[in-house]
C-alpha angles and dihedrals in degrees: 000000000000091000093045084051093050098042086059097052076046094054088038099051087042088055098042079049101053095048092048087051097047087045094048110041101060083049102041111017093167114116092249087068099053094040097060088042087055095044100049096042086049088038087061101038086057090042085053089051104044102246134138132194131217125184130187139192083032080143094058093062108103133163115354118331135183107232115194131181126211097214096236079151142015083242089066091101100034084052099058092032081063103041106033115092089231120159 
């Protein structure tokens, strides 16, 4: 029941998300407007599941970088969508 609970915020933040998005981008195509889109629709689908990230060494990012992910999870990309300080 909790999974299936879950699943549907999931659905529904994905959705609220999506509209905002298809609203927004023919309007305000500049990167901080997809980026707040990103980070709030990836911000509520961790709060939905429970997870939190925590990312360390973020100071330590200067000048451009390459960030790769090794897709231990499928939460690899929501994850650095949420910590890393992108605009």
């Amino acid at each position: 029941m909790i999974d299936l609970v879950r699943d549907l915020l999931v659905a529904l933040c994905t959705i609220f998300w999506g509209t905002v998005a298809v609203v927004l981008f023919p309007i305000a195509r500049q990167g901080s407007a997809v980026m707040f889109v990103a980070r709030n629709w990836v911000a509520w689908m961790l709060a939905c599941c429970g997870i939190e990230v925590e990312a360390d060494g973020l100071e330590n990012l200067r000048g451009p970088v390459v960030i790769l992910s090794n897709h231990q999870s499928v939460f690899d990309i929501a994850a650095l969508v949420h910590s890393l300080p992108l605009e």
